[in-house]
C-alpha positions as CSV (number, residue, x, y, z in Angstrom):
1,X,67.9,77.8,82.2
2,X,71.6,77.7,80.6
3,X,71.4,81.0,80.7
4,X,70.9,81.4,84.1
5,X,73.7,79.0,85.2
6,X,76.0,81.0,82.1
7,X,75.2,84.2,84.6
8,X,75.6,82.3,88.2
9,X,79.0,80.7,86.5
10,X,80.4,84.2,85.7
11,X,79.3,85.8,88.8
12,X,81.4,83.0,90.8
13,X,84.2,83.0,88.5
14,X,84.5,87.0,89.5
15,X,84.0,87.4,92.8
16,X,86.6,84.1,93.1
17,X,88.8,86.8,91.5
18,X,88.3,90.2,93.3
19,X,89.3,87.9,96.4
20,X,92.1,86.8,95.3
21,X,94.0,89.9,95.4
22,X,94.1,90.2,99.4
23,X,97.0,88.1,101.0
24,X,96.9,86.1,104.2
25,X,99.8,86.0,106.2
26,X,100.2,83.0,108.4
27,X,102.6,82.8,111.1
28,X,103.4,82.1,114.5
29,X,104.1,86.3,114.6
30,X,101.5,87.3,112.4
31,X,98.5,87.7,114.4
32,X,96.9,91.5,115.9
33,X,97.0,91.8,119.1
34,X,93.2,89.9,119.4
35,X,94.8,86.9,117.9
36,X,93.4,87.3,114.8
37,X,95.3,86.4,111.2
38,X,96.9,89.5,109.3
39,X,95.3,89.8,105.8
40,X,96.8,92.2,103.7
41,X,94.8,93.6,101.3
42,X,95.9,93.6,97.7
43,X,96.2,97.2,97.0
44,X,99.0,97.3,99.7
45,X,100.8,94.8,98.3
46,X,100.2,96.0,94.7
47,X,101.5,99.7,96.1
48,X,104.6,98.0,97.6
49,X,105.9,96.2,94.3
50,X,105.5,99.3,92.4
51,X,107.6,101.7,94.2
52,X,110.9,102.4,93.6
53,X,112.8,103.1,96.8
54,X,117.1,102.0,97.6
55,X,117.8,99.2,99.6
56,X,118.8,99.1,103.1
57,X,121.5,97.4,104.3
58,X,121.3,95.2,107.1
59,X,123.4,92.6,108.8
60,X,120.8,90.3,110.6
61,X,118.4,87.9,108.9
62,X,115.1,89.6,107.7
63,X,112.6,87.3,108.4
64,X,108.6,87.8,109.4
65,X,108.1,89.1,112.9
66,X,111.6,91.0,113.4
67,X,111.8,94.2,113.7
68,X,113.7,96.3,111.6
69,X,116.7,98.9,113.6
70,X,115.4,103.1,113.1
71,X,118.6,102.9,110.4
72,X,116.4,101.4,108.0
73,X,113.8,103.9,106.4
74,X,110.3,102.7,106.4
75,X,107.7,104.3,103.8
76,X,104.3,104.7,104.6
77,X,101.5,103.4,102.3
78,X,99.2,106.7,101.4
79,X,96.3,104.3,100.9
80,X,96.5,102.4,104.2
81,X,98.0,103.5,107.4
82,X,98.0,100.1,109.2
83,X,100.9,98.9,106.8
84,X,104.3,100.6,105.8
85,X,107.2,98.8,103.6
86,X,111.1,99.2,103.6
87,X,113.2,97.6,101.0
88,X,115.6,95.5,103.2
89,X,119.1,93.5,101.5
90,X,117.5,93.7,98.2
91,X,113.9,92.1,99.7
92,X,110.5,94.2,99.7
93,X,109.1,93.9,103.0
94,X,106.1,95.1,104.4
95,X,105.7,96.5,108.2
96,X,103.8,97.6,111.0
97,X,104.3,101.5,110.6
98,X,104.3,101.9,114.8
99,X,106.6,99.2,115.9
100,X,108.9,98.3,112.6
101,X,107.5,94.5,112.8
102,X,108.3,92.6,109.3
103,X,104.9,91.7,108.7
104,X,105.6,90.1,105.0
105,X,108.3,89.5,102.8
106,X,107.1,90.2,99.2
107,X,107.6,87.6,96.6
């Protein structure tokens, strides 16, 4: 019997793990067009962080939901179309590859 619960303890503490590398944006402007929350999934973000790319300077605020002017260049992500990122005033920012939309502001 402990070894059982041993087994069903590490099997939770694992999968509590593989889902903790998706993240869920929650805003007002972060919702698809069925209303539905924006999860990015982890690989995206883990993509983002590692590439090295110049920043783009731009005079408005950069906040989740603007949309970023054609000056700034926007880099697809090879694993995942539905996402694209742009570093923006020294912030990593991830975007809606079709419409420029700041979708999230890495940490």
């Amino acid at each position: 019997m402990k070894r059982f619960l041993a087994t069903v303890s590490a099997a939770l503490f694992a999968s509590g793990t593989a889902f903790a590398q998706s993240t869920v944006v929650v805003t007002p402007d972060s919702s698809d067009a069925n209303g539905s929350t924006v999860v990015i999934p982890g690989d995206v973000t883990t993509y983002v962080t590692g590439q090295q790319v110049p920043s783009a300077t731009y005079e408005g605020d950069v906040v989740v939901g603007s949309e970023l002017p054609s000056s700034v260049e926007v880099y697809p992500v090879p694993s995942n179309n539905d996402y694209a990122y742009a570093v923006v005033n020294k912030k990593r920012v991830i975007v809606n590859p079709h419409t420029h939309k700041v979708i999230e502001i890495v940490k």
